[in-house]
BAKE-552708 format. One record per atom (N, C-alpha, C): residue number from 1; residue in three letters; x, y, z. Coordinates in nm, 4 decimals, padded with zeros to 6 digits. Atoms other than C-alpha are relative to their C-alpha. Layout:
<recs>
   seq   type          u          v          w
   NUM    Ala          X          Y          Z
...
</recs>
This chain:
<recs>
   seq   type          u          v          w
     1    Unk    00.1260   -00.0675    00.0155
     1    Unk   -02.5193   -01.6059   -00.6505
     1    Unk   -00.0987   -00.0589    00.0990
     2    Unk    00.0787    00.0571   -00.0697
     2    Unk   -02.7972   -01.6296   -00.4297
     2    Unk   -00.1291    00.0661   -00.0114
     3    Unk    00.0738   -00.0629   -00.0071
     3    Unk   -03.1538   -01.5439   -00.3734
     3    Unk    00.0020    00.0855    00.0996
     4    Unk    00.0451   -00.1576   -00.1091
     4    Unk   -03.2479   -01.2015   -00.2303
     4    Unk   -00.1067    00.0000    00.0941
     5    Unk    00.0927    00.0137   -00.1125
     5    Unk   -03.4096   -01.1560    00.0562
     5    Unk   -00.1399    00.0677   -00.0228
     6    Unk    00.1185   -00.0842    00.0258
     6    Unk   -03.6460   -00.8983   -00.1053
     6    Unk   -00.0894   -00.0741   -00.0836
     7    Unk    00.0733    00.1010    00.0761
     7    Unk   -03.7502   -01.2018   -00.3049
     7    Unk   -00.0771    00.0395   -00.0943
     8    Unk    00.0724   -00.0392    00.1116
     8    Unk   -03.8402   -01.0398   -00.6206
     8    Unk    00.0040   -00.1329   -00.1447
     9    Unk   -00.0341    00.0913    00.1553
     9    Unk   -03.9139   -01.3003   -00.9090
     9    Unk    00.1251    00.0403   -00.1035
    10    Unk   -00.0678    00.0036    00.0701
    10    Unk   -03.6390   -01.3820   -01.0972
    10    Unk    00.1263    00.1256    00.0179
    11    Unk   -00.1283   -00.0779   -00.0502
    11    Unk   -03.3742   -01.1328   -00.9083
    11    Unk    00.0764   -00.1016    00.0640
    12    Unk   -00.0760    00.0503   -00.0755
    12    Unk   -03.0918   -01.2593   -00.8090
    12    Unk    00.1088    00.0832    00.0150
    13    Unk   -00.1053   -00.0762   -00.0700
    13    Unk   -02.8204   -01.1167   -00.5864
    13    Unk    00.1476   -00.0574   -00.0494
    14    Unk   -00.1107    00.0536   -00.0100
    14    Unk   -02.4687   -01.1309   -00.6727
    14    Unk    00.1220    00.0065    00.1049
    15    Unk   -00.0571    00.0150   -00.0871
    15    Unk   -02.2206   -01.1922   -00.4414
    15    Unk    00.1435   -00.0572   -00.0271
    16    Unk   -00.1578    00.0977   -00.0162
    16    Unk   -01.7938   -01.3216   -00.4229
    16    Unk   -00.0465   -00.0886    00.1028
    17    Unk    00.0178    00.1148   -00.0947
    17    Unk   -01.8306   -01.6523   -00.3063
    17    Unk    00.0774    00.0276    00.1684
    18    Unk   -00.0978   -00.0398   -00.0986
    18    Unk   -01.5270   -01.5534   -00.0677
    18    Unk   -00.0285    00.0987    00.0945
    19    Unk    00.0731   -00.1514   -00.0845
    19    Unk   -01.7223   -01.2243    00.1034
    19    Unk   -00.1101   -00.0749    00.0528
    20    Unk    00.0955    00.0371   -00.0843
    20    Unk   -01.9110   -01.3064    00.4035
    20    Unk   -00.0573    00.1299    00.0123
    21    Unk    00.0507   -00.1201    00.0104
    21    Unk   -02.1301   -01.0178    00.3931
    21    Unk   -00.0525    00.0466    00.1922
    22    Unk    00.0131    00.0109   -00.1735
    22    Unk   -02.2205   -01.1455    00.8075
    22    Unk    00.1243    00.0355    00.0809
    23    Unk   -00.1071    00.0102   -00.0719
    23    Unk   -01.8912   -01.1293    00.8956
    23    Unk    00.0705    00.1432    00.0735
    24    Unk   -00.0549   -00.1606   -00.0321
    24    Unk   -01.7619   -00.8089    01.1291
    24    Unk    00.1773    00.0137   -00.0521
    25    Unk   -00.0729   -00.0413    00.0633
    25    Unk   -01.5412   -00.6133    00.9711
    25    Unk    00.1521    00.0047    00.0732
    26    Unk   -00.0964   -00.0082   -00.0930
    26    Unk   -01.1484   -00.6716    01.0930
    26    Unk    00.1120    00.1066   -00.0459
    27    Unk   -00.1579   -00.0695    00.0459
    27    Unk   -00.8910   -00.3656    01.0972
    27    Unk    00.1183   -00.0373   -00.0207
    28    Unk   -00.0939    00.0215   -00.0182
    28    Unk   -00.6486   -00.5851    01.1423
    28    Unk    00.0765   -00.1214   -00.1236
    29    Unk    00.0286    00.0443    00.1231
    29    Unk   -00.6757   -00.7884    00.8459
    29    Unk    00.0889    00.0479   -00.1477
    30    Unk   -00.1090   -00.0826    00.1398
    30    Unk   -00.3533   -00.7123    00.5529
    30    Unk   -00.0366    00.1122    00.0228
    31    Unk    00.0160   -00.1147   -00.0250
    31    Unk   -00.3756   -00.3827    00.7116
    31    Unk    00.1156    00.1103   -00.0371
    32    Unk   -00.1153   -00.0448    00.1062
    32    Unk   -00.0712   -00.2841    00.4733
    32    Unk   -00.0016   -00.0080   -00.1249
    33    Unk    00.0798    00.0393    00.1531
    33    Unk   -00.2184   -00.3740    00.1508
    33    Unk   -00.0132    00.1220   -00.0793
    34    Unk    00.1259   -00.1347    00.0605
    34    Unk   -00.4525   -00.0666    00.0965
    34    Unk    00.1296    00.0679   -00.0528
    35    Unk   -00.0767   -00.0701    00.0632
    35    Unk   -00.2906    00.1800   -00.1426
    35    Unk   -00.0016    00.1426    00.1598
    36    Unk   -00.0568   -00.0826   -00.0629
    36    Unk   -00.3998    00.4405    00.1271
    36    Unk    00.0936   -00.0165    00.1146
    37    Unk   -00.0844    00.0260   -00.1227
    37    Unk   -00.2173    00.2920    00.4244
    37    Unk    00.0998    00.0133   -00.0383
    38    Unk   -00.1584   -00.0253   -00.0135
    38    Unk    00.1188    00.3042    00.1840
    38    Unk   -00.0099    00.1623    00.0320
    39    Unk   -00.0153   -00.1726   -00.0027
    39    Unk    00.0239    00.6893    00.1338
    39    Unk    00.0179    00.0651    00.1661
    40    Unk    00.0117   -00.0457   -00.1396
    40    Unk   -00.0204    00.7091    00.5161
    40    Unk    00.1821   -00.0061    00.0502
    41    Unk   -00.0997    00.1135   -00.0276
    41    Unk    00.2970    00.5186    00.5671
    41    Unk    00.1372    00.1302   -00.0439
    42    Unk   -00.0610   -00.0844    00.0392
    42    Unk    00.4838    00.7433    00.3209
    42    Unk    00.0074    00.1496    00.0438
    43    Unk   -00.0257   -00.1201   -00.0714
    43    Unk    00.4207    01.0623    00.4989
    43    Unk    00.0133   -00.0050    00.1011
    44    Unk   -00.0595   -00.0139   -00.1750
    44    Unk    00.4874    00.9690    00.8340
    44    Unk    00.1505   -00.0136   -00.0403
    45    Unk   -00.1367    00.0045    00.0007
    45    Unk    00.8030    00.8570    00.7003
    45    Unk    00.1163    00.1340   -00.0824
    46    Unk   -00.0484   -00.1257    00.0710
    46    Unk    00.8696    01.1810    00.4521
    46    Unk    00.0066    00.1001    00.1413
    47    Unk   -00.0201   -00.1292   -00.1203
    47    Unk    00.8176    01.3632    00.8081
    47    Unk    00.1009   -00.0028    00.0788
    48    Unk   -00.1786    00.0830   -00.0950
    48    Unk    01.0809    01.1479    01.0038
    48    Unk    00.1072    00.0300   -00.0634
    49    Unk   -00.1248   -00.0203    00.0708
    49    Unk    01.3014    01.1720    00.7160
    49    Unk    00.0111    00.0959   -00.1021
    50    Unk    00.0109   -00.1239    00.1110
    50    Unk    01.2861    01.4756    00.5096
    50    Unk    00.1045    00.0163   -00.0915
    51    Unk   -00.1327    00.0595    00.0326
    51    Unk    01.6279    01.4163    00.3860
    51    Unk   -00.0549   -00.1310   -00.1326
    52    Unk   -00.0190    00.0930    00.0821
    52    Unk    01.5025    01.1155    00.1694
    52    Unk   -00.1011    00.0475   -00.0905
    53    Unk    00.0957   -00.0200    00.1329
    53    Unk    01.3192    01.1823   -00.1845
    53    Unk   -00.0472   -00.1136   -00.0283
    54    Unk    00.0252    00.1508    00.0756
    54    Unk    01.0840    00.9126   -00.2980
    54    Unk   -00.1085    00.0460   -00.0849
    55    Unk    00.0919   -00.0017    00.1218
    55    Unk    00.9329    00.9173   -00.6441
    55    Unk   -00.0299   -00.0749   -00.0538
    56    Unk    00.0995    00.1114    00.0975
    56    Unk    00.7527    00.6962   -00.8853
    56    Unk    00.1379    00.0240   -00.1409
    57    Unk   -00.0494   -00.0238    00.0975
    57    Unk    01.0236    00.6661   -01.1941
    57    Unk   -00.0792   -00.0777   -00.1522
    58    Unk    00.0856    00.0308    00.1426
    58    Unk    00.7886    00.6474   -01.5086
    58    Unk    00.0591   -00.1032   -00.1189
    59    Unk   -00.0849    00.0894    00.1042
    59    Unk    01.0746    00.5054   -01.7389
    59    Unk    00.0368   -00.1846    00.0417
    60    Unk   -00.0247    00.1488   -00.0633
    60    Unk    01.1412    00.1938   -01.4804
    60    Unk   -00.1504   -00.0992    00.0462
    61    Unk    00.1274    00.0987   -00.0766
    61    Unk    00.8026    00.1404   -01.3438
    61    Unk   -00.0049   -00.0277    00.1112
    62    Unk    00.0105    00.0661   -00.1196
    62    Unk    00.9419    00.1198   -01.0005
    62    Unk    00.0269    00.1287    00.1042
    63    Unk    00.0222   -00.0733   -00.0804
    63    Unk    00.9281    00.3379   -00.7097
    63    Unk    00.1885    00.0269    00.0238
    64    Unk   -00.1362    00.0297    00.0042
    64    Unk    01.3039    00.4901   -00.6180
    64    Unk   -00.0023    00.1256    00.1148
    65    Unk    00.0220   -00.0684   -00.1065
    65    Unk    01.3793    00.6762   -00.2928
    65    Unk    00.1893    00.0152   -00.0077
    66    Unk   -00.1533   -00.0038    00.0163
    66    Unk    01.7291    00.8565   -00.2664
    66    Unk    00.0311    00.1362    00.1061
    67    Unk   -00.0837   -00.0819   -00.1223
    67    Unk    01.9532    01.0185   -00.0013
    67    Unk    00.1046    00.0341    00.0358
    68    Unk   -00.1875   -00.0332   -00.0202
    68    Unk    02.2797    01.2053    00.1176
    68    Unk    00.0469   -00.1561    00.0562
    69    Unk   -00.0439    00.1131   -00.0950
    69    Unk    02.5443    00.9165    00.2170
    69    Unk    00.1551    00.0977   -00.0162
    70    Unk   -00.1585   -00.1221    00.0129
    70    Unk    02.9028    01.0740    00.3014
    70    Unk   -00.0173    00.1165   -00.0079
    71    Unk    00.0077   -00.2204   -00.0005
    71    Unk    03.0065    01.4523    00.1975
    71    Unk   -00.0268   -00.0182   -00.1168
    72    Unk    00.0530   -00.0414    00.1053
    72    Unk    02.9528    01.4207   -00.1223
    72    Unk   -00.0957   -00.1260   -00.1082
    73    Unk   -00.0180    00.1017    00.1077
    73    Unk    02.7917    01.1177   -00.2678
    73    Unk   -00.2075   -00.0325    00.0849
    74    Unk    00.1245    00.0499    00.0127
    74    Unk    02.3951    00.9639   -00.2784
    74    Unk   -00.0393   -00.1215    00.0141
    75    Unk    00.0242    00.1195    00.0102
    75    Unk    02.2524    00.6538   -00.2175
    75    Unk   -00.1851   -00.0114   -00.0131
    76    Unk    00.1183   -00.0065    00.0382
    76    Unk    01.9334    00.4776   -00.4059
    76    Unk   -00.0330   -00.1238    00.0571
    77    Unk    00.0561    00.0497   -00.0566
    77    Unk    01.7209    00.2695   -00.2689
    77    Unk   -00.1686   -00.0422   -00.0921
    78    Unk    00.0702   -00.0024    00.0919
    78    Unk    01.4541    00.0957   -00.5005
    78    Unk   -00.1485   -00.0936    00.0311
    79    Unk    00.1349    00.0431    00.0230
    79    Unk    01.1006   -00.0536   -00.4978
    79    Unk   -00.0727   -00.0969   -00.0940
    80    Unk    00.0979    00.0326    00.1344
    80    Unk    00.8606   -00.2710   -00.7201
    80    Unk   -00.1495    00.1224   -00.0062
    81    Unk    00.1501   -00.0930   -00.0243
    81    Unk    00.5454   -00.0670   -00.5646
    81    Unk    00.0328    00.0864    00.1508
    82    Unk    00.0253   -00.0829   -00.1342
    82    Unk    00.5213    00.1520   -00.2659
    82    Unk    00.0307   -00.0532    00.1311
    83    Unk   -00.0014    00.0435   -00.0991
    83    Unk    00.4941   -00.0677   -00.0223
    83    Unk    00.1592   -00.0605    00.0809
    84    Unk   -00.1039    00.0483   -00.0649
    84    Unk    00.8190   -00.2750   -00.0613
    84    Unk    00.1199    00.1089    00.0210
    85    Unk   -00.0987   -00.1052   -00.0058
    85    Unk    01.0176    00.0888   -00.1156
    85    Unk    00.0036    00.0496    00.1529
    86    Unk   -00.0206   -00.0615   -00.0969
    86    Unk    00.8957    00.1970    00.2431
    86    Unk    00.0268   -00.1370    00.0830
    87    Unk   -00.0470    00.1110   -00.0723
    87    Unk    00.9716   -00.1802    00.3851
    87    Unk    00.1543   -00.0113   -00.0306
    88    Unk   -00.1096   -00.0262    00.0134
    88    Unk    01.2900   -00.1232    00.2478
    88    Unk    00.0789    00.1006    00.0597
    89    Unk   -00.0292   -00.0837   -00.1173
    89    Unk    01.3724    00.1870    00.4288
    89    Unk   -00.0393   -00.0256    00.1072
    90    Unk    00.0435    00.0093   -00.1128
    90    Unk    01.2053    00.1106    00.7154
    90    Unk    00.0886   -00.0688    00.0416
    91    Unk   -00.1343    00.0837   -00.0317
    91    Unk    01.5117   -00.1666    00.7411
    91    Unk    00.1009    00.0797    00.0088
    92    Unk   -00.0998   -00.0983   -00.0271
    92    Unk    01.7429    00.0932    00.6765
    92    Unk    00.0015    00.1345    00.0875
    93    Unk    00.0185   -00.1376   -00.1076
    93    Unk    01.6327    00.3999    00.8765
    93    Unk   -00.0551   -00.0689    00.1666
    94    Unk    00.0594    00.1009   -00.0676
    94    Unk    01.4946    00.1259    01.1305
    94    Unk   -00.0240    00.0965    00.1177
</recs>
């Protein structure tokens, strides 16, 4: 917490110790994190690979992405969250 610059009696500003509020902003910074960057992530790769299904399975809790392998047979490919399901393909479709 700190005082405000607008210096009103008895206001005080709150603040995360950890947030430099001076500091310029870096794109580059866990720039894989953000939920939207997986969503970004996931449709470049649903466009590359149209062939692979990836859904959210409600009953597991974990993300599950699945695809032809052979003539007749499937292969799954599984997730905790989003991110590690398309770091996981991304190894395999490399």
């Amino acid at each position: 917490m700190r005082q405000s610059d607008d210096s009103v009696p008895g206001h005080v500003e709150r603040s995360h110790p950890a947030i430099d509020d001076d500091a310029p902003e870096s794109s580059n910074a866990m720039p894989r994190n953000r939920i939207v960057d997986q969503v970004a992530r996931r449709m470049t790769f649903s466009d590359a690979h149209p062939e692979v299904v990836i859904a959210f399975q409600r009953t597991t809790g974990r993300w599950e992405a699945t695809y032809p392998a052979g003539k007749n047979g499937t292969e799954a490919v599984y997730g905790l969250d989003l991110r590690d399901l398309l770091d996981k393909l991304g190894k395999r479709f490399g």
